[in-house]
N, CA, C and O atoms as a Tripos MOL2 file, in Angstrom:
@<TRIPOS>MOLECULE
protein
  300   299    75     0     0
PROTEIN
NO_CHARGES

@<TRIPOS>ATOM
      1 N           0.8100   -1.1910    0.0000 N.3       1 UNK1
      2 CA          0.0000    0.0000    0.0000 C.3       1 UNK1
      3 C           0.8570    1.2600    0.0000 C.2       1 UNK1
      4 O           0.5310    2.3970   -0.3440 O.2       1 UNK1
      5 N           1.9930    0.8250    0.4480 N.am      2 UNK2
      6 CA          2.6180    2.5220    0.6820 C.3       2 UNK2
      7 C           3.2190    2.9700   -0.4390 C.2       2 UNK2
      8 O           3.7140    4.0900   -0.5700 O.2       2 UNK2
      9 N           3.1700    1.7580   -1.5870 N.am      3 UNK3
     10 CA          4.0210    2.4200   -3.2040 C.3       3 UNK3
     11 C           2.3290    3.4750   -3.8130 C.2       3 UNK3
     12 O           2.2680    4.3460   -4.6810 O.2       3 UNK3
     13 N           1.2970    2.9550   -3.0000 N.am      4 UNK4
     14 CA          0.2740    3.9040   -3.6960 C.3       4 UNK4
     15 C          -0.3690    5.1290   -3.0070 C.2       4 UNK4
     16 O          -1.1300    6.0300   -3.3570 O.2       4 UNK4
     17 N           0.3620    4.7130   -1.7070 N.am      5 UNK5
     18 CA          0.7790    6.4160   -1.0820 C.3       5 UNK5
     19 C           1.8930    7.3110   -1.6690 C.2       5 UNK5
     20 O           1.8170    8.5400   -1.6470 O.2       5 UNK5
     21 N           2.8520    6.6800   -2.1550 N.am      6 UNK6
     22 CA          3.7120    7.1050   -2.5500 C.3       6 UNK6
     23 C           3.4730    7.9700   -3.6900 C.2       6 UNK6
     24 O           3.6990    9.1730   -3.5630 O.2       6 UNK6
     25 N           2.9790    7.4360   -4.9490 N.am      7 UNK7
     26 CA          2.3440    7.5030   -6.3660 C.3       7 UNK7
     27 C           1.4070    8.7150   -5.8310 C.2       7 UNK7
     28 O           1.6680    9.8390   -6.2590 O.2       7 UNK7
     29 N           0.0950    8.5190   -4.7220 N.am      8 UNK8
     30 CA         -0.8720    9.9150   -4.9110 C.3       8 UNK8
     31 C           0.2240   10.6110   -4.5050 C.2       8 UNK8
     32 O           0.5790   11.4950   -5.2850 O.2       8 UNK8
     33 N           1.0510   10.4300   -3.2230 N.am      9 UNK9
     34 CA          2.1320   12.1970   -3.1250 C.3       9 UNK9
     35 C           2.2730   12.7970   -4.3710 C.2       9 UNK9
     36 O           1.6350   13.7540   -4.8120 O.2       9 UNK9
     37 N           3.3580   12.0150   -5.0220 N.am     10 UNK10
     38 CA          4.2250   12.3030   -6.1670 C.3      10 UNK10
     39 C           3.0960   13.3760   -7.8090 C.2      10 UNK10
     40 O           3.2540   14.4300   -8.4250 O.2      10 UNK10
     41 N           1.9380   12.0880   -7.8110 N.am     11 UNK11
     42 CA          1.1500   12.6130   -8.7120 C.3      11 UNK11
     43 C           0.7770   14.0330   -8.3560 C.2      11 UNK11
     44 O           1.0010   14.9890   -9.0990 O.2      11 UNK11
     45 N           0.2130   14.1090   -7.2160 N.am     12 UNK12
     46 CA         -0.6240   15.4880   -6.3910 C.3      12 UNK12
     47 C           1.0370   16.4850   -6.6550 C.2      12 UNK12
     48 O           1.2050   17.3490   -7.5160 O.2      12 UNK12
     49 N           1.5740   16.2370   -6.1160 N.am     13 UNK13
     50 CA          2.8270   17.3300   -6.1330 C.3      13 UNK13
     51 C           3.4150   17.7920   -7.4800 C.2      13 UNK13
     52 O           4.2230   18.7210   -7.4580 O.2      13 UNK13
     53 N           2.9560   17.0150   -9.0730 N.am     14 UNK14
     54 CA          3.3070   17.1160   -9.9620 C.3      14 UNK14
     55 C           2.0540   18.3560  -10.8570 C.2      14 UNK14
     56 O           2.1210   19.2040  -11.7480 O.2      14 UNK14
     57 N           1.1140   17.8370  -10.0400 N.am     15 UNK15
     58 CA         -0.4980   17.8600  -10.7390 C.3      15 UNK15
     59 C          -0.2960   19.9910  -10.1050 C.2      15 UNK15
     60 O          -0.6530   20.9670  -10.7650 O.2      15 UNK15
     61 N           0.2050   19.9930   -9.0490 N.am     16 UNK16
     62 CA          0.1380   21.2240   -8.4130 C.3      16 UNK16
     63 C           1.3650   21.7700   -9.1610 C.2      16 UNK16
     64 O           1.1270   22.6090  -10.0300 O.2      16 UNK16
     65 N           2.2710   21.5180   -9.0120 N.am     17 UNK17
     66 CA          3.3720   22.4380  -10.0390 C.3      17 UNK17
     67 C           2.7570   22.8750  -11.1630 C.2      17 UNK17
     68 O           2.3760   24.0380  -11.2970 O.2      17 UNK17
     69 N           2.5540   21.5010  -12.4920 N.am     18 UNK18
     70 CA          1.9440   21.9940  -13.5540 C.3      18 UNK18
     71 C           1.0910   22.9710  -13.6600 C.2      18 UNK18
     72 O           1.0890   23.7350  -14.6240 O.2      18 UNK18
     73 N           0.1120   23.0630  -12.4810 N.am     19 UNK19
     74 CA         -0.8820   23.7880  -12.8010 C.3      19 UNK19
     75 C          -0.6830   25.3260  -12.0450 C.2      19 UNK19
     76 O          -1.6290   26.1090  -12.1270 O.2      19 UNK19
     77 N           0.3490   25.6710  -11.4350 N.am     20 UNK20
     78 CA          0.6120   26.5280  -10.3260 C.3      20 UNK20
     79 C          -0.2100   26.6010   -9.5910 C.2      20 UNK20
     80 O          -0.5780   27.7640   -9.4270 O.2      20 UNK20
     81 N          -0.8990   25.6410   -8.8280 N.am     21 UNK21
     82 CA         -2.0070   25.8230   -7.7510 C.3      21 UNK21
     83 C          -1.3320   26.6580   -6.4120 C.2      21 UNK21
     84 O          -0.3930   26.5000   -5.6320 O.2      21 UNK21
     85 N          -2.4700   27.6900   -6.6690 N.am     22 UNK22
     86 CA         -1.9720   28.6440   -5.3390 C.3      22 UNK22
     87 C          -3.5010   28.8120   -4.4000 C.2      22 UNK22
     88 O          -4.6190   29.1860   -4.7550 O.2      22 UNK22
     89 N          -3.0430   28.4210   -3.2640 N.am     23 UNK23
     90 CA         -4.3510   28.7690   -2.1740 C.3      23 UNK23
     91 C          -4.8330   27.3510   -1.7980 C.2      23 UNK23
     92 O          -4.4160   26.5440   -2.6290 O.2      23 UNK23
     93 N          -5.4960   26.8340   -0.9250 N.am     24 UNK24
     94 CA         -6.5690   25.7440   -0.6060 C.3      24 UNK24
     95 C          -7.1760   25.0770   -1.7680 C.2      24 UNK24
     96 O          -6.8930   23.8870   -1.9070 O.2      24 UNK24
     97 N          -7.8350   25.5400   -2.4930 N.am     25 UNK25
     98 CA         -8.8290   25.4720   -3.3780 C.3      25 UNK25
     99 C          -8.3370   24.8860   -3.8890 C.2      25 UNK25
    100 O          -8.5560   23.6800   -3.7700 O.2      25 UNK25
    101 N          -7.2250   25.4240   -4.9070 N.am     26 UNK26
    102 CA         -6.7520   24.9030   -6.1030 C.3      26 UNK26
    103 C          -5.6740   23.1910   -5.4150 C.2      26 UNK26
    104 O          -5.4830   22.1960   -6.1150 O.2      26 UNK26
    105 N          -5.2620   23.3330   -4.2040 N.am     27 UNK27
    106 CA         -4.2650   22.5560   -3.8220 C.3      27 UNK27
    107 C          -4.9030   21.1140   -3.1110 C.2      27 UNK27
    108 O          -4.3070   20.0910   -2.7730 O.2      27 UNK27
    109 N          -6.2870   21.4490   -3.0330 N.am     28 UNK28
    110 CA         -7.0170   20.4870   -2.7660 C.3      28 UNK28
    111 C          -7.8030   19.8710   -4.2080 C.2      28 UNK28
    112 O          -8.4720   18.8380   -4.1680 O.2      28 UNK28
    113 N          -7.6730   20.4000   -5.0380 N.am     29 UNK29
    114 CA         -8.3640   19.9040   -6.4520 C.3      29 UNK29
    115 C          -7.0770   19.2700   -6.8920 C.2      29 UNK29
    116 O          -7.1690   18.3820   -7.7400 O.2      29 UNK29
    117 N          -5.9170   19.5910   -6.4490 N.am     30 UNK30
    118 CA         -4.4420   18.4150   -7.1720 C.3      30 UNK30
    119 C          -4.6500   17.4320   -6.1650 C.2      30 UNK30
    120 O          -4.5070   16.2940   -6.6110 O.2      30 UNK30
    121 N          -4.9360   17.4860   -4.9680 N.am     31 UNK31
    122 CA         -4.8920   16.0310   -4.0450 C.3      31 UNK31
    123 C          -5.7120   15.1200   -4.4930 C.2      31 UNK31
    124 O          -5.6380   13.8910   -4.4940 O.2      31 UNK31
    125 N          -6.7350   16.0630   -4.9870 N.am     32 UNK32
    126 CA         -7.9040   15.1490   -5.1920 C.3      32 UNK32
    127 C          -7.4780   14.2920   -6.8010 C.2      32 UNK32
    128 O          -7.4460   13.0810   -7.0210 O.2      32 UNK32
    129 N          -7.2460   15.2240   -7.5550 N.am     33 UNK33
    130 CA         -6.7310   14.3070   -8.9450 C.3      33 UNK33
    131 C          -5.4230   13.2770   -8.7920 C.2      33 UNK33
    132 O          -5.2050   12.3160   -9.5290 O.2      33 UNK33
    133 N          -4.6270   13.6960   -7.6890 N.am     34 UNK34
    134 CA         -3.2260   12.8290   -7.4750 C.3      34 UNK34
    135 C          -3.6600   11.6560   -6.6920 C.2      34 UNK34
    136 O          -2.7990   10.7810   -6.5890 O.2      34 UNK34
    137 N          -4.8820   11.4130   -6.0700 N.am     35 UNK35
    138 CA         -5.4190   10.5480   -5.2240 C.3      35 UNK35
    139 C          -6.1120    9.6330   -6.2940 C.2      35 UNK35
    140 O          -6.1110    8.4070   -6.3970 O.2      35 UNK35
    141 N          -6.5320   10.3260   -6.8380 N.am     36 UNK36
    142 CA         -7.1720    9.3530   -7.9730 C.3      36 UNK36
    143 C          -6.5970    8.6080   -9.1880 C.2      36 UNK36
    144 O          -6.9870    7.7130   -9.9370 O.2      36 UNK36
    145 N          -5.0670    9.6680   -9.0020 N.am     37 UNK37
    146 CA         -4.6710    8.8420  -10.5060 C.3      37 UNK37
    147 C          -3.5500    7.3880   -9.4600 C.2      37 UNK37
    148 O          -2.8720    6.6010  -10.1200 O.2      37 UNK37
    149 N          -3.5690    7.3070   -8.0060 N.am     38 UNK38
    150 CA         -3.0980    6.3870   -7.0510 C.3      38 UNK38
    151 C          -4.3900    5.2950   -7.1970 C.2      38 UNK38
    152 O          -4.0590    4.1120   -7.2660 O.2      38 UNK38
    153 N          -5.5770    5.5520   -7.2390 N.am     39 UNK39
    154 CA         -6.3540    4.6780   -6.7200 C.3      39 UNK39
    155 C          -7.2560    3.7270   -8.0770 C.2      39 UNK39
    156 O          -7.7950    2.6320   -8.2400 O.2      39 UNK39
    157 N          -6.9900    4.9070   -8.7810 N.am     40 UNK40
    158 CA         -7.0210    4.0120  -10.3490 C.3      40 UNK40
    159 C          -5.8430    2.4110  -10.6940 C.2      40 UNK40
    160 O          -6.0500    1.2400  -11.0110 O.2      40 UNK40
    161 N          -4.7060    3.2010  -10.4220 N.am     41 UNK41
    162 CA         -3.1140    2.0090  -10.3870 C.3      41 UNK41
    163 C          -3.6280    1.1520   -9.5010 C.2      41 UNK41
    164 O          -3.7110    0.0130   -9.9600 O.2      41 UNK41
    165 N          -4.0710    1.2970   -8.2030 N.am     42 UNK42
    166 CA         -4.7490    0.3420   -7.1490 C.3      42 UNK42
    167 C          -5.9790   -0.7710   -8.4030 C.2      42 UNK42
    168 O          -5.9490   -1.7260   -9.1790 O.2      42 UNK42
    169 N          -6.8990    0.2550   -7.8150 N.am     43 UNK43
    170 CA         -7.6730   -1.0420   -9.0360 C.3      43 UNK43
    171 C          -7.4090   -1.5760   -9.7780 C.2      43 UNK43
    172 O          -7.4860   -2.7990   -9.6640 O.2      43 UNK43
    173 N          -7.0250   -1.0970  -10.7660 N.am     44 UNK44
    174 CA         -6.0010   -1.9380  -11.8310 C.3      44 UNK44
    175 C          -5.0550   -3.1450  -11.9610 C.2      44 UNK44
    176 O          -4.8850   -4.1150  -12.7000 O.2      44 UNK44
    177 N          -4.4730   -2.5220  -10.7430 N.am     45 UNK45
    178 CA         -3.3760   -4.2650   -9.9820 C.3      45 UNK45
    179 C          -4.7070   -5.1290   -9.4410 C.2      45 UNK45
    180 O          -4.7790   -6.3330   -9.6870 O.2      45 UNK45
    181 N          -5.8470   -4.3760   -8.6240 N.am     46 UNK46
    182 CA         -6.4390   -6.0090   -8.2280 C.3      46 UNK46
    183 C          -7.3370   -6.2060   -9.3460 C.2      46 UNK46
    184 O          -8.4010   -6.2970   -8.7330 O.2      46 UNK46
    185 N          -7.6150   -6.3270  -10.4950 N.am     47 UNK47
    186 CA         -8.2230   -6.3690  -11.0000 C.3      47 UNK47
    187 C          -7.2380   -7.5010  -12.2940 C.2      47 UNK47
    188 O          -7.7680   -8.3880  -12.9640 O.2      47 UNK47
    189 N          -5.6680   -7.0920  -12.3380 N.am     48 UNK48
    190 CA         -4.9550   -7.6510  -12.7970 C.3      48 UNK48
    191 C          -3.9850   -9.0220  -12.1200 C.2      48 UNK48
    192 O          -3.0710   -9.7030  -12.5850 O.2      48 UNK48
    193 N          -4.7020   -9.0060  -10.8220 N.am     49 UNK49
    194 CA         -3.9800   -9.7150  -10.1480 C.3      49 UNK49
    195 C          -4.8830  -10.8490   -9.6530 C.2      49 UNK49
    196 O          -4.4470  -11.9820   -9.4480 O.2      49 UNK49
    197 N          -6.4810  -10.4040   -9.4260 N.am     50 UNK50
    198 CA         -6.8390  -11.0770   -8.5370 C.3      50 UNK50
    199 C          -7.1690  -10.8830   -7.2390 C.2      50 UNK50
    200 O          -8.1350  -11.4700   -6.7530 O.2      50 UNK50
    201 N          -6.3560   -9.9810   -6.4810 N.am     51 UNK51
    202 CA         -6.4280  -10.1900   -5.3270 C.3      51 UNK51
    203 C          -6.4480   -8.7230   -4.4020 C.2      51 UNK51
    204 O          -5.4850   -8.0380   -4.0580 O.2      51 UNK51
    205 N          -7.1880   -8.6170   -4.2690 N.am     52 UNK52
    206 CA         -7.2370   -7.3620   -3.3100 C.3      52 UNK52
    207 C          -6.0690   -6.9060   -2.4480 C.2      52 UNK52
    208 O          -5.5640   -7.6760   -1.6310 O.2      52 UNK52
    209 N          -5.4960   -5.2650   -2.6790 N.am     53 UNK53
    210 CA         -4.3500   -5.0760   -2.3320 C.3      53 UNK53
    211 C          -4.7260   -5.1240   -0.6860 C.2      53 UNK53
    212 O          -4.1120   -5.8950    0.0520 O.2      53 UNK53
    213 N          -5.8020   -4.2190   -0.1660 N.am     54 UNK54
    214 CA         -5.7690   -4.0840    1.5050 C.3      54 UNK54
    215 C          -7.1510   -5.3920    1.4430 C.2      54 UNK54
    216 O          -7.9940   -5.5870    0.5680 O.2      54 UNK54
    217 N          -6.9010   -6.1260    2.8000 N.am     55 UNK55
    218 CA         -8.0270   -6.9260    3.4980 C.3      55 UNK55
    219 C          -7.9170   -7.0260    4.6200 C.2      55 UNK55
    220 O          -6.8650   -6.6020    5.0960 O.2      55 UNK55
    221 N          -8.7260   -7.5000    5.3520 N.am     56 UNK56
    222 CA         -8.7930   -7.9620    6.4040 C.3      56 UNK56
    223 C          -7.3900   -8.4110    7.0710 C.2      56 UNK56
    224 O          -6.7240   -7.8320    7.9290 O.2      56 UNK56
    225 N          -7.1730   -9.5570    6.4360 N.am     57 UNK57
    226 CA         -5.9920  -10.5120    6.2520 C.3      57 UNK57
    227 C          -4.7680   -9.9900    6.7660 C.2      57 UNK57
    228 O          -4.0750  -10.3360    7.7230 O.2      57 UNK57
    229 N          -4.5920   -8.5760    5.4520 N.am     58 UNK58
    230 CA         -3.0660   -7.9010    5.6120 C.3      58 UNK58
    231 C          -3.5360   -6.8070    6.3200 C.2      58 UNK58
    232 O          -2.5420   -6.1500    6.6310 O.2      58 UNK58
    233 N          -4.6540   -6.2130    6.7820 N.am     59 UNK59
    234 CA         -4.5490   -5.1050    7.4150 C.3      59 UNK59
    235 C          -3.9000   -5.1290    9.1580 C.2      59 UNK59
    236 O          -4.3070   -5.7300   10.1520 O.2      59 UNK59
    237 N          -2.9160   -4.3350    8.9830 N.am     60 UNK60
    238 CA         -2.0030   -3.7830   10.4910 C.3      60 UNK60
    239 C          -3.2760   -3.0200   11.5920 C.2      60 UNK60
    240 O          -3.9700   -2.0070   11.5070 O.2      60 UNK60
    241 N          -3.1600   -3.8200   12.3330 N.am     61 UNK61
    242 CA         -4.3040   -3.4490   13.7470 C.3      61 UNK61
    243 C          -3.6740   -2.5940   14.3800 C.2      61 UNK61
    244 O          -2.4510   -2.5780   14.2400 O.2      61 UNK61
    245 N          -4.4220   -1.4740   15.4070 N.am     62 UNK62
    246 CA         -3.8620   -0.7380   15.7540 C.3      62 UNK62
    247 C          -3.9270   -1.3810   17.4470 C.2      62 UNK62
    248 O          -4.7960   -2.0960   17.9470 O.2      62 UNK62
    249 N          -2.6950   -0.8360   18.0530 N.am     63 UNK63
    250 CA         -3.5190   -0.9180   19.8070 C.3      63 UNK63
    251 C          -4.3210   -0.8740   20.1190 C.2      63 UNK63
    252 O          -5.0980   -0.0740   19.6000 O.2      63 UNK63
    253 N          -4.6680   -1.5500   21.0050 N.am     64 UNK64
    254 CA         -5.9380   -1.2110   21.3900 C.3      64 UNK64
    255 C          -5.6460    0.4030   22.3390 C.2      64 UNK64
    256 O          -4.6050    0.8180   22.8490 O.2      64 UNK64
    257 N          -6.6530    0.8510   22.3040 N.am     65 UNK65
    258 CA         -6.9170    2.3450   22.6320 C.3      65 UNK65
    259 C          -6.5320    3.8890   21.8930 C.2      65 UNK65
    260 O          -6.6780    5.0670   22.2190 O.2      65 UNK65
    261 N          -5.9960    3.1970   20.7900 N.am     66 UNK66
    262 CA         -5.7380    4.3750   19.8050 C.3      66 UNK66
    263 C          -6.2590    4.1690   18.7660 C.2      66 UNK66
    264 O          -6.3330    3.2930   17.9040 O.2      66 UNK66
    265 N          -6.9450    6.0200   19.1960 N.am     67 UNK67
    266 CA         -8.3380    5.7630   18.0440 C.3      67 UNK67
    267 C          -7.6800    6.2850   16.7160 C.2      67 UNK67
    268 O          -6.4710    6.5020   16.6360 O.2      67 UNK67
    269 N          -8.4030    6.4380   15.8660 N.am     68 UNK68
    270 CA         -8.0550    7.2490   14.3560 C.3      68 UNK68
    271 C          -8.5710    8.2820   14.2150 C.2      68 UNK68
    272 O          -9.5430    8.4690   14.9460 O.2      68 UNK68
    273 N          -8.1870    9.4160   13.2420 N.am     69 UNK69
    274 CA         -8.6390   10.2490   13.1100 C.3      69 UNK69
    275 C          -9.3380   10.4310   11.8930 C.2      69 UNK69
    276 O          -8.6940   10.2930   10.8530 O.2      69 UNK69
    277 N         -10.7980   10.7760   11.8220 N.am     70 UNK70
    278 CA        -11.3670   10.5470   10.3860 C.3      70 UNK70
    279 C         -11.2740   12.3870    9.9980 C.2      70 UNK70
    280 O         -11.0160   13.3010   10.7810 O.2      70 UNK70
    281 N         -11.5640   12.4500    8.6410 N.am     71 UNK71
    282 CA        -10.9490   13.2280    7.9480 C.3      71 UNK71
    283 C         -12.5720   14.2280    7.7020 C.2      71 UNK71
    284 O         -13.4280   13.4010    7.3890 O.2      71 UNK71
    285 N         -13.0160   15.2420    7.7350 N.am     72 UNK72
    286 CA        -14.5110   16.0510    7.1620 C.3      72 UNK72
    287 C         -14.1030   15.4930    5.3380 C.2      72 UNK72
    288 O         -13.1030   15.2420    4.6650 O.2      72 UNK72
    289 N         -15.3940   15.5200    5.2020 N.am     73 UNK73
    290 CA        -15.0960   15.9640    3.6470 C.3      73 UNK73
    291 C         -15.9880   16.7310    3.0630 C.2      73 UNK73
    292 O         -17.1490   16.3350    2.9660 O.2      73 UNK73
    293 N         -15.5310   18.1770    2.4870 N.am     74 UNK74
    294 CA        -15.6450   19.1650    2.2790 C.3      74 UNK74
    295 C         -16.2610   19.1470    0.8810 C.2      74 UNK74
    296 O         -15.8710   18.6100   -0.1560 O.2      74 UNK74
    297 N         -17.5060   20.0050    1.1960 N.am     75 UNK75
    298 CA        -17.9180   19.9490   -0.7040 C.3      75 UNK75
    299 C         -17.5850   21.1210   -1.5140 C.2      75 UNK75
    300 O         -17.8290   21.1270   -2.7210 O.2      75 UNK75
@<TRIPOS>BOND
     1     1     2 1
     2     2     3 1
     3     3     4 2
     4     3     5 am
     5     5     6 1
     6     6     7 1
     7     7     8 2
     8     7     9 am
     9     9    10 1
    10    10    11 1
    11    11    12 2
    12    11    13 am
    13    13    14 1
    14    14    15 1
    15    15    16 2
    16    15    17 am
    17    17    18 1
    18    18    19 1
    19    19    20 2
    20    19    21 am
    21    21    22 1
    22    22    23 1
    23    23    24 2
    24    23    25 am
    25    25    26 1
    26    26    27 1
    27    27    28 2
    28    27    29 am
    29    29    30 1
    30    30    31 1
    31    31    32 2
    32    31    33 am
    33    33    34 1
    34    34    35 1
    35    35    36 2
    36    35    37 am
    37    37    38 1
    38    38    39 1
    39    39    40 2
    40    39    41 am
    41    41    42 1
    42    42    43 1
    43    43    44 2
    44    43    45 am
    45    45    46 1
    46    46    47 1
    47    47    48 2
    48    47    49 am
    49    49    50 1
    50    50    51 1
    51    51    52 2
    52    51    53 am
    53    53    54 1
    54    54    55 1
    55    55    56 2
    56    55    57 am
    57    57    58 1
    58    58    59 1
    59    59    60 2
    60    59    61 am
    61    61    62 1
    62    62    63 1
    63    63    64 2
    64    63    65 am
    65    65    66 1
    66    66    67 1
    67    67    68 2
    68    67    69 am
    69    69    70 1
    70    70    71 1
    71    71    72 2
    72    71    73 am
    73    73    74 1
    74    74    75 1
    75    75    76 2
    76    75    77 am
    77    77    78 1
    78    78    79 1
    79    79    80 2
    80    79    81 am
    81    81    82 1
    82    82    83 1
    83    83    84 2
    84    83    85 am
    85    85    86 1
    86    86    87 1
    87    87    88 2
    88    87    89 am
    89    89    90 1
    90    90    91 1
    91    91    92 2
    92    91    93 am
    93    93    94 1
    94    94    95 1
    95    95    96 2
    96    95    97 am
    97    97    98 1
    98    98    99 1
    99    99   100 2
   100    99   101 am
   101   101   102 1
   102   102   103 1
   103   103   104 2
   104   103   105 am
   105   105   106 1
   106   106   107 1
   107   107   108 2
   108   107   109 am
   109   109   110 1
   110   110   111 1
   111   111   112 2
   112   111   113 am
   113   113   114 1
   114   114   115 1
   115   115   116 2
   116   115   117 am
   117   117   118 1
   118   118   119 1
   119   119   120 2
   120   119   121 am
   121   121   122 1
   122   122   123 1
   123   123   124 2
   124   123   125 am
   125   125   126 1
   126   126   127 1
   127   127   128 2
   128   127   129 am
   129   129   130 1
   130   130   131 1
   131   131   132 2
   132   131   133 am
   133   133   134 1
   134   134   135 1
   135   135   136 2
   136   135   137 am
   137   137   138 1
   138   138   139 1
   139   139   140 2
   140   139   141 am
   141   141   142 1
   142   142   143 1
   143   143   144 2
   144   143   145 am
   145   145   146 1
   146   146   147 1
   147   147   148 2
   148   147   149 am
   149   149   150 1
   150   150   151 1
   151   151   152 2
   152   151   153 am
   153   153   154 1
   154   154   155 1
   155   155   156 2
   156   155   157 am
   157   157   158 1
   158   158   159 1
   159   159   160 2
   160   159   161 am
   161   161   162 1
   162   162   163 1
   163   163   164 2
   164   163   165 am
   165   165   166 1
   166   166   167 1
   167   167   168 2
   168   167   169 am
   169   169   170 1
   170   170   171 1
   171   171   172 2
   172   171   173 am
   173   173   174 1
   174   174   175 1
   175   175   176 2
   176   175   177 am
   177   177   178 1
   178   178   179 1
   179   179   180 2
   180   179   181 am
   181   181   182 1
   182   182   183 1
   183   183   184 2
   184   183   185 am
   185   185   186 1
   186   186   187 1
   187   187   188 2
   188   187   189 am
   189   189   190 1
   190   190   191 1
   191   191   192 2
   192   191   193 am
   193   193   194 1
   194   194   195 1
   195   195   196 2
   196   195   197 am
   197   197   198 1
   198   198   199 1
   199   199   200 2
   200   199   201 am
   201   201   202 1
   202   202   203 1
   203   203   204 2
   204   203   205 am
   205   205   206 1
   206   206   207 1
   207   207   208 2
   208   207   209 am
   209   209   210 1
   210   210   211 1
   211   211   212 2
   212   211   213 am
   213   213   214 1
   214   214   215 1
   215   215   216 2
   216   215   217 am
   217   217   218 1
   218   218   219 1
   219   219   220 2
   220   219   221 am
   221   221   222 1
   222   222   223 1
   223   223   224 2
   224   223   225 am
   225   225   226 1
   226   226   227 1
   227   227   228 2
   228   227   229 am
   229   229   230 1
   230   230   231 1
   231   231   232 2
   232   231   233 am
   233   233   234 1
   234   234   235 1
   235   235   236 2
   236   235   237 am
   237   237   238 1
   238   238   239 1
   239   239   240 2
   240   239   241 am
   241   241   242 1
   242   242   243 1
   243   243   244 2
   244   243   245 am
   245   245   246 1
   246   246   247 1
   247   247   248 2
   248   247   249 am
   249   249   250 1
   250   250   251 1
   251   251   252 2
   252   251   253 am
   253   253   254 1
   254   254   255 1
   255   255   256 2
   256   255   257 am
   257   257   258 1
   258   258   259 1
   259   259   260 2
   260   259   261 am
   261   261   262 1
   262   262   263 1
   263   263   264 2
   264   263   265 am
   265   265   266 1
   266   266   267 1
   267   267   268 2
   268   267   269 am
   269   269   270 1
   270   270   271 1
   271   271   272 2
   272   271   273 am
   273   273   274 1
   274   274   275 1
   275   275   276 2
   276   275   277 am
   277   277   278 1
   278   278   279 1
   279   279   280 2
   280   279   281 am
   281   281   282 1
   282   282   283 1
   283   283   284 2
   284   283   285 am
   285   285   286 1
   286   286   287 1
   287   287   288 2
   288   287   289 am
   289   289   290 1
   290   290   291 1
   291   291   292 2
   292   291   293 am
   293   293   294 1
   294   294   295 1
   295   295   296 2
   296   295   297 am
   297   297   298 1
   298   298   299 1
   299   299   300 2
@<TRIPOS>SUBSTRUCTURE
     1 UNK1         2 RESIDUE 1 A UNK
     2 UNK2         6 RESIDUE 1 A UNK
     3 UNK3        10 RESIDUE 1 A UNK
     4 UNK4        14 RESIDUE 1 A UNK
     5 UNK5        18 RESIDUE 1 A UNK
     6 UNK6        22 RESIDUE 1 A UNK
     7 UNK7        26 RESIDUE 1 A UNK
     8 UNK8        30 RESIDUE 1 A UNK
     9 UNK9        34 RESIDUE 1 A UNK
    10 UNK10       38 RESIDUE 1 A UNK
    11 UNK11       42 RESIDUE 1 A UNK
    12 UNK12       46 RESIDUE 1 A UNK
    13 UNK13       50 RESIDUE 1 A UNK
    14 UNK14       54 RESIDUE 1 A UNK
    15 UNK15       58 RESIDUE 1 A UNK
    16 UNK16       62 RESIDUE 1 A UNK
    17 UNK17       66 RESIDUE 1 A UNK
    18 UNK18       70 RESIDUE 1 A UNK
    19 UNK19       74 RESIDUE 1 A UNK
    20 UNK20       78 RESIDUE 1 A UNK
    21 UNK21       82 RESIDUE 1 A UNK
    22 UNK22       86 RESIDUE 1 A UNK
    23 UNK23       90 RESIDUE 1 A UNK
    24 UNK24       94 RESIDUE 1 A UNK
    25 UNK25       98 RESIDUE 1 A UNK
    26 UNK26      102 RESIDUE 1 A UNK
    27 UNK27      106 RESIDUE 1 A UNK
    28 UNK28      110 RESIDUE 1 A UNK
    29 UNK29      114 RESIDUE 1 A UNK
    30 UNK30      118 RESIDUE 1 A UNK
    31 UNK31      122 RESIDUE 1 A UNK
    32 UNK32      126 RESIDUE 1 A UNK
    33 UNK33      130 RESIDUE 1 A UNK
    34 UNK34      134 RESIDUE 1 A UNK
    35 UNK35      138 RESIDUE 1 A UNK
    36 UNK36      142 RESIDUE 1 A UNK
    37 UNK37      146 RESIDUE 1 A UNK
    38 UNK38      150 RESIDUE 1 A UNK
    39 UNK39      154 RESIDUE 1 A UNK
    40 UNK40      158 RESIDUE 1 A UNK
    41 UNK41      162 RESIDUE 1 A UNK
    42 UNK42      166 RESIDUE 1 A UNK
    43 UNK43      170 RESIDUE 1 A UNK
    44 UNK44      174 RESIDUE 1 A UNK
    45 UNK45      178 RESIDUE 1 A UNK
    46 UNK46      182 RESIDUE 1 A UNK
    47 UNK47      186 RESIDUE 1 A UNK
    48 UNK48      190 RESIDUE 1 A UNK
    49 UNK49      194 RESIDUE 1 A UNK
    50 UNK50      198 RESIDUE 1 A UNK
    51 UNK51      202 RESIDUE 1 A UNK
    52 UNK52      206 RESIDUE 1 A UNK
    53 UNK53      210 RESIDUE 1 A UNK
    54 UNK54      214 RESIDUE 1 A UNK
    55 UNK55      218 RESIDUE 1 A UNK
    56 UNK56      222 RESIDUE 1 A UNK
    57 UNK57      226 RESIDUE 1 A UNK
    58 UNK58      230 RESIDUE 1 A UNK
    59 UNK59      234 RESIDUE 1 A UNK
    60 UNK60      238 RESIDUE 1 A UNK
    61 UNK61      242 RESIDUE 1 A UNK
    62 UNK62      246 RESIDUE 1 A UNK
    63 UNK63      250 RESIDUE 1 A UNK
    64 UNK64      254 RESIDUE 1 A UNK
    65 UNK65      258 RESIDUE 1 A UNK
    66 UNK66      262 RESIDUE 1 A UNK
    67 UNK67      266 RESIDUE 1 A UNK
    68 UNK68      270 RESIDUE 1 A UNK
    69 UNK69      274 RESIDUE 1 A UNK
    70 UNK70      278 RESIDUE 1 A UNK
    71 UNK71      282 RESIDUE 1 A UNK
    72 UNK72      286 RESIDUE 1 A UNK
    73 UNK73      290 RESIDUE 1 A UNK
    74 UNK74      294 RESIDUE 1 A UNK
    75 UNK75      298 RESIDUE 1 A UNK
């Protein structure tokens, strides 16, 4: 999973240069396209593979008592 964390950084940070995104707005419309051109490559491998990249299976548990932090999402 972390080569497709890796990939949205890289994309999002490319997607914002090209475009000179300046301010929130614009820098959240490259996350959002750099996230997607990560989660497209995701599907694609399980779809080419078979096998689902995150499951149950391989997912890393956290301690118990540490919660997560969920994210708003903003329209």
């Amino acid at each position: 999973m972390l080569i497709f964390t890796m990939l949205g950084e890289a994309s999002t940070t490319e997607i914002a240069r090209n475009k000179d995104a300046q301010g929130y707005v614009e820098n959240r419309d490259a996350a959002v396209a750099g996230g997607s051109v990560a989660g497209r490559a995701r599907r694609d491998l399980e779809k080419k593979s078979g096998k689902r990249i995150a499951s149950k299976e391989n997912y890393k548990q956290l301690p118990e008592g540490v919660a997560r932090k969920r994210v708003k999402k903003e329209n």
